[in-house]
VEXPAVEX-761904 format. One record per residue (C-alpha): residue number from 1; y negated, x, z. Coordinates in steps of 0.25 Angstrom, whole numbers, plus 5000, padded with zeros to 4 digits. Layout:
BEGIN
   pos      v      u      w
   NUM      Y      X      Z
...
This chain:
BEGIN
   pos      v      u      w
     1   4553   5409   5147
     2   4554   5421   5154
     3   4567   5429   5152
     4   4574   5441   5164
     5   4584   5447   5168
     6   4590   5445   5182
     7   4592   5456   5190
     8   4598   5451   5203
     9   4598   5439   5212
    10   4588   5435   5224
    11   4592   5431   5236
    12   4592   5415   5232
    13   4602   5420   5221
    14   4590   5419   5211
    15   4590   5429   5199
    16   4578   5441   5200
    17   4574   5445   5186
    18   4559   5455   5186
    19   4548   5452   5177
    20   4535   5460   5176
    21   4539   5465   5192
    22   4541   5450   5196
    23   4553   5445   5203
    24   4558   5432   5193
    25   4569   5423   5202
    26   4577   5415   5193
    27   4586   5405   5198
    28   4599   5406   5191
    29   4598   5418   5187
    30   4610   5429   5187
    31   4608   5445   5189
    32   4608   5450   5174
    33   4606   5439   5167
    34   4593   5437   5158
    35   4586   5425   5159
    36   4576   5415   5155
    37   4569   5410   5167
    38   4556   5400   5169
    39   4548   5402   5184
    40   4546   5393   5192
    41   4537   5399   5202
    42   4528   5412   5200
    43   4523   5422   5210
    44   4517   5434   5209
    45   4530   5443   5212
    46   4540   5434   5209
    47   4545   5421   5200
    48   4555   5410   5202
    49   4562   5405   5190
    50   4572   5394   5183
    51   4583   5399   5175
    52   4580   5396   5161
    53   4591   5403   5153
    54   4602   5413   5155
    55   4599   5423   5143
    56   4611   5434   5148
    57   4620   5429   5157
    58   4625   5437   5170
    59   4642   5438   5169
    60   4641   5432   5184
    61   4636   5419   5179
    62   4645   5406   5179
    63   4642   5393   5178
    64   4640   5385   5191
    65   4651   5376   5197
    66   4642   5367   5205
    67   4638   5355   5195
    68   4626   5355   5203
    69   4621   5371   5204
    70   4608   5374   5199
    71   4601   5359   5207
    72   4608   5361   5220
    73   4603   5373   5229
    74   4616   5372   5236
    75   4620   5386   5227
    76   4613   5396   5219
    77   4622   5406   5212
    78   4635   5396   5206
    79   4629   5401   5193
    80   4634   5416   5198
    81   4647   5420   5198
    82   4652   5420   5214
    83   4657   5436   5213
    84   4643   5439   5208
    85   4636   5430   5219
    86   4643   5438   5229
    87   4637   5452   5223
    88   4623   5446   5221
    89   4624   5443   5234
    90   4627   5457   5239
    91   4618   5462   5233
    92   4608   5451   5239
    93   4611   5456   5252
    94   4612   5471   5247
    95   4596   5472   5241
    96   4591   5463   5254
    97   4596   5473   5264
    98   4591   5484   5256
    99   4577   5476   5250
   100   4575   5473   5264
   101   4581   5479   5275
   102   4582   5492   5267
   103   4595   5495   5271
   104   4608   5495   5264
   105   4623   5495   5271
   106   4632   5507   5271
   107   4644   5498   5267
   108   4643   5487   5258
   109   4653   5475   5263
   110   4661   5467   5251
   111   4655   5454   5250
   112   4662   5442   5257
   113   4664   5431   5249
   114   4672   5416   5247
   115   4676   5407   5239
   116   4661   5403   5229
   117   4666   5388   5232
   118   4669   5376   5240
   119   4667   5387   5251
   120   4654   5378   5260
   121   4660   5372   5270
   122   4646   5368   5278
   123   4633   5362   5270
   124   4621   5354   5273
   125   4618   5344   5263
   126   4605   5335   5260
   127   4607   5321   5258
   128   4596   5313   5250
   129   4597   5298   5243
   130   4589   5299   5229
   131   4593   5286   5223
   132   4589   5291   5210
   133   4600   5302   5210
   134   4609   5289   5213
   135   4608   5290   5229
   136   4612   5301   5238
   137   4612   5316   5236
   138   4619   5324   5244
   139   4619   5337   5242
   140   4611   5353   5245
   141   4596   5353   5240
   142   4593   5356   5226
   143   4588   5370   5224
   144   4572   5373   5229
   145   4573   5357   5232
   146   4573   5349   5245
   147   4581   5339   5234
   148   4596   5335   5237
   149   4604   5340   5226
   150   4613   5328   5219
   151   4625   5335   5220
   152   4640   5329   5221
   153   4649   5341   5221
   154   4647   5356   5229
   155   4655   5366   5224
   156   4652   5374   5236
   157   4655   5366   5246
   158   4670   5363   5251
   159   4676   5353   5241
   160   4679   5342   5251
   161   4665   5343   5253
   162   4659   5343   5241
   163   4668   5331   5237
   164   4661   5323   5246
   165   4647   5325   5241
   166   4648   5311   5232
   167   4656   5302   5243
   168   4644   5307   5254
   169   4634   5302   5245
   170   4640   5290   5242
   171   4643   5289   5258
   172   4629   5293   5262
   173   4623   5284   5250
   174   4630   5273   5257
   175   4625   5275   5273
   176   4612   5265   5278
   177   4605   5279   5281
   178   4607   5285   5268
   179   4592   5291   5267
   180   4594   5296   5281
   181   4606   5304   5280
   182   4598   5318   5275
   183   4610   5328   5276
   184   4625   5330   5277
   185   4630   5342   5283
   186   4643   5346   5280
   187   4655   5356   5287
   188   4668   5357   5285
   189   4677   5363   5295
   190   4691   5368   5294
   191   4697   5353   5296
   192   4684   5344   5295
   193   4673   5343   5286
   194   4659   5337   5292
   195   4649   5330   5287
   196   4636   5328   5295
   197   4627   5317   5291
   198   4611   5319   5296
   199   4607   5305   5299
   200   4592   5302   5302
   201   4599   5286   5307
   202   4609   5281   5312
   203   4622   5276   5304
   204   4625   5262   5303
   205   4640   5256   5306
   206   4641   5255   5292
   207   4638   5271   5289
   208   4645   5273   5299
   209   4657   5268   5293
   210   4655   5273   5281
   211   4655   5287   5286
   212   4667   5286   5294
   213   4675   5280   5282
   214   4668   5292   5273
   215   4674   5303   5283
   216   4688   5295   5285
   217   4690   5296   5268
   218   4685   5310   5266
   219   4690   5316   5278
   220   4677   5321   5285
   221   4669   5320   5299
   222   4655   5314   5300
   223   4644   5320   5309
   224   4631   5312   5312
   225   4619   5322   5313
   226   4607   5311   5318
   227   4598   5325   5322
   228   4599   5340   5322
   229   4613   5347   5320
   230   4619   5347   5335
   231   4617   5330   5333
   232   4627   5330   5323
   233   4639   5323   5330
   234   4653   5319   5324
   235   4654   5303   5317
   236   4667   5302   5310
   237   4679   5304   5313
   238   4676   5309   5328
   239   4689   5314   5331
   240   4696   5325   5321
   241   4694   5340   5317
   242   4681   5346   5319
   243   4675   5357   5312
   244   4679   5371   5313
   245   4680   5384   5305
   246   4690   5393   5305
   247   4691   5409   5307
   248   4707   5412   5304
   249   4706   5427   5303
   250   4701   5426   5320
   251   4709   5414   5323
   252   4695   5407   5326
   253   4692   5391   5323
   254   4677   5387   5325
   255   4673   5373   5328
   256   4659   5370   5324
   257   4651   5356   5321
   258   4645   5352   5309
   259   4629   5357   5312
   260   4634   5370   5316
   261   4632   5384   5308
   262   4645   5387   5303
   263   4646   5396   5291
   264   4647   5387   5277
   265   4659   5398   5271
   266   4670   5395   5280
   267   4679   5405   5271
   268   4667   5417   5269
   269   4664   5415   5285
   270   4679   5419   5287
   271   4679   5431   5279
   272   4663   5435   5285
   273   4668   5433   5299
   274   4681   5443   5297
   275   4673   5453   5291
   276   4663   5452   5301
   277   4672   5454   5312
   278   4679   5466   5305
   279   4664   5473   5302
   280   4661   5469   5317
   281   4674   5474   5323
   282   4674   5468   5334
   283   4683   5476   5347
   284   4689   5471   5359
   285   4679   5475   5369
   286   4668   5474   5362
   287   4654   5466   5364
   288   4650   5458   5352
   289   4638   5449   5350
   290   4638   5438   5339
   291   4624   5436   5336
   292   4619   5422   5330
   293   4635   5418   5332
   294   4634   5405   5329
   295   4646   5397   5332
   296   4655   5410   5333
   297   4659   5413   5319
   298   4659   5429   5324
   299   4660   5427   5336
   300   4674   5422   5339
   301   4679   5429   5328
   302   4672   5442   5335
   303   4679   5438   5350
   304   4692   5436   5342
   305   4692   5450   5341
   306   4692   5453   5357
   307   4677   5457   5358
   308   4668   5448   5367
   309   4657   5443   5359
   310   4644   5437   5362
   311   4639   5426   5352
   312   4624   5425   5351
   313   4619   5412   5346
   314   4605   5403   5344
   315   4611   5390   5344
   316   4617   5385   5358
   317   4627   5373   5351
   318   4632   5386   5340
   319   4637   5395   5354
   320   4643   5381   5361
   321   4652   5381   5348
   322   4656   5396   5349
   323   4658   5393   5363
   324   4667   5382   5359
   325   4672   5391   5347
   326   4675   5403   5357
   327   4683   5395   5367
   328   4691   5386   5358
   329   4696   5401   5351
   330   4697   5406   5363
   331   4688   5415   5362
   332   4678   5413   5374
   333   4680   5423   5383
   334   4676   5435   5372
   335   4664   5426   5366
   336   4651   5424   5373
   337   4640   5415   5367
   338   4624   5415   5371
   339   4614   5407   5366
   340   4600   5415   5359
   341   4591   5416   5350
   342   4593   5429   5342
   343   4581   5427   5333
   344   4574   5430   5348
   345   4581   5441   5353
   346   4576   5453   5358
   347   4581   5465   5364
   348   4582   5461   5379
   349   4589   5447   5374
   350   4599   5457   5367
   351   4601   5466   5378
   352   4603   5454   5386
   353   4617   5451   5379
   354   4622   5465   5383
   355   4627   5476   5373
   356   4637   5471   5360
   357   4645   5482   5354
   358   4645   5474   5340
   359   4634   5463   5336
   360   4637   5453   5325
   361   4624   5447   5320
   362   4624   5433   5311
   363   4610   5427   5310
   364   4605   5415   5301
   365   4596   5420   5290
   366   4584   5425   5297
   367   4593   5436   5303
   368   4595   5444   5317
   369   4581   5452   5317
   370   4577   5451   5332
   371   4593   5454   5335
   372   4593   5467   5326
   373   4579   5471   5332
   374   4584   5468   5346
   375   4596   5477   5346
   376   4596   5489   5355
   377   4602   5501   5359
   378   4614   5495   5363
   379   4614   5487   5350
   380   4629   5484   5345
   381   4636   5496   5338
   382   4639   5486   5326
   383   4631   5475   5321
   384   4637   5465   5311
   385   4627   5455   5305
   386   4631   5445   5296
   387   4619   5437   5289
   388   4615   5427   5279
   389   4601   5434   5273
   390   4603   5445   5267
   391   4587   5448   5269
   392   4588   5446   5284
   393   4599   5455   5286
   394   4591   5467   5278
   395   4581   5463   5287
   396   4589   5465   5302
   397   4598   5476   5294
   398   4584   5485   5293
   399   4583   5484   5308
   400   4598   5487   5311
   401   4596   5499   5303
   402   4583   5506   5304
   403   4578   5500   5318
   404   4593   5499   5324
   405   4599   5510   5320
   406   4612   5504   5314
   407   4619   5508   5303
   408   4619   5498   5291
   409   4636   5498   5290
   410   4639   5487   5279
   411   4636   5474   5274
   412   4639   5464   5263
   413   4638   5450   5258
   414   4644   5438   5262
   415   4645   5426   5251
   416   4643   5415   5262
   417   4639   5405   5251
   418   4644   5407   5238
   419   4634   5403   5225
   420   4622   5404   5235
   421   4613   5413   5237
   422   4615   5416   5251
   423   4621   5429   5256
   424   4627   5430   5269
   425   4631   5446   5273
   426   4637   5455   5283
   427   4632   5467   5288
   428   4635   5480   5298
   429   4628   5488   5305
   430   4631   5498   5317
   431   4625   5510   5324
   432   4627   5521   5322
């Protein structure tokens, strides 16, 4: 067996040793560590590996919490001590700016970061029956698998969650339409937790029943989902507390369903959405767009300064919900919502939207490219873009900076998801 040492991680948290000018990937591999690894698949610049043996452990090394870690893909780094995560990370979002936007902030932020556990407040779960693993799984895929991992406790999500993961398949195990249930997404809210069941056929009276007396004993809501997510509708118990999250430091509650986008972290989200307001800083008099602003998460908090904002959103049902979010904080006469597509947008559809002092910016993973390019002279005197892909906010960085003109103020990482490999960031940037 081959042996290396690891220099660093990969953006799938994979280690990176070199041999002979090829790039090896380990999986469970630690930076510093020398290894014995066994490939798995060869290319001609580059080979994927198994983890064989540690031969020199790195000091950042622990030993997984999750009973399950190494089968389920649900995490990748538990083996990593959570303090390391964050700086690998870091540096993670550090080389792709650099690698590939080659540009690199003045300033760089102190990571944000959470509680490593119990901290997944919104997950998507496969649901499979495999009588030969003793009837239902439950649970994320299995890592590079379209497999359901045979999992019965998640340290990661919230523990009143992950104590229901052997009582929902025992419920599930039991319904008539068992091999027709093929997922069960899950949110929890400040005073529910929801559970939304993808049926491909009806329910019978007798699931029926069953659900209803599942939720009564454990203290949840039911949501039927028989299509896409907007046919998710509430089951049991109809009346009761709906789903919200909380932003204490603006005085700001957010009611949101079940299928919406919220952020998993509520606690990490908090902290983001403080520190992106006090990068922003947002002025009384102000004209302020929120772009791809979901729900409102910056939005409201934005208006609660005094400034009149503008949220910029794809999906019609996300900018209903701020609407309802704006008015229910009473908040609606600073906040104006519009519906666009942003991956479409040009200069004349910007220009259309009138002048903003400030811009904050928080795309899904392919990023805000047309946005950047279509920004004119009267662009925002300060952009802050918050993103979960470091490579495509190297990429929209590049233009900011050398086509744009902005300067490249400050930016850091953001441990949305602790013992994953996903970094979410903040950046600033502003002209000069």
């Amino acid at each position: 067996m081959p042996i290396g040492i690891i220099e660093s991680l990969d953006h799938e948290g994979r280690g990176i040793a070199r041999q002979d000018g090829k790039a090896i990937f380990v999986d469970g591999a630690l930076p510093g560590e020398t290894v014995e690894y066994a490939s798995f698949r060869r290319k001609p610049s580059y080979e994927l590996a198994h983890l064989v043996e540690v031969r020199k452990p790195s000091p950042a090394r622990v030993t997984p919490r999750c009973p399950h870690f190494g089968v389920c893909g649900g995490c990748a780094m538990q083996h990593m001590e959570p303090s390391a995560q964050v700086a690998a990370k870091q540096r993670v979002l550090e080389d792709s700016l650099w690698h590939i936007g080659r540009v690199r902030p003045e300033t760089v932020l102190p990571p944000i970061q959470g509680e490593p556990w119990g901290y997944r407040h919104r997950a998507r779960l496969g649901v499979r029956k495999v009588e030969k693993k003793g009837g239902m799984l439950i649970g994320f895929h299995e890592k590079r698998s379209s497999y359901i991992a045979d999992i019965r406790t998640c340290p990661i999500l919230v523990p009143q969650v992950s104590a229901l993961l052997v009582p929902l398949r025992e419920l599930i195990g039991g319904l008539s339409i068992a091999d027709r249930l093929p997922q069960v997404e899950i949110a929890v809210g400040e005073a529910c937790t929801a559970l939304v069941l993808r049926i491909l056929q009806p329910l019978t009276g007798a699931d029926e029943r069953r659900l209803r007396e599942f939720a009564d004993r454990h203290g949840i809501v039911f949501y039927l989902q028989p299509k896409g997510p907007d046919s998710a509708v509430r089951f049991h118990p109809l009346p009761g507390p709906r789903l919200s999250y909380t932003l204490p430091e603006f005085g700001l509650d957010m009611e949101f369903r079940p299928t919406d986008f919220t952020q998993v972290n509520h606690a990490v989200n908090r902290v983001l959405v403080g520190r992106a307001l006090r990068l922003l800083d947002p002025r009384p008099g102000e004209r302020i767009a929120d772009m791809f602003c979901g729900l409102g998460n910056f939005t409201l908090p934005i208006a609660r300064s005094g400034a009149r904002v503008v949220g910029i959103e794809g999906s019609p049902v996300l900018v209903r919900r701020g609407e309802a979010s704006a008015a229910a904080n009473c908040l609606a006469e600073r906040v104006e919502f519009g519906v666009a597509n942003l991956f479409d947008c040009t200069g004349e559809s910007l220009a259309r939207l009138g002048r903003f002092d400030k811009m904050l910016i928080d795309p899904p993973r392919e990023g805000a490219i047309e946005l950047v390019k279509a920004l004119g002279d009267d662009a925002p005197g300060r952009i802050v873009y918050v993103s979960c892909n470091p490579a495509t906010l190297a990429r929209d960085a590049a233009v900011l900076v050398s086509v744009k003109g902005y300067r490249f103020v400050s930016a850091g990482a953001v441990n949305m998801f602790p013992h994953t490999a996903h970094v979410e960031s903040i950046a600033v940037f502003e002209r000069p």
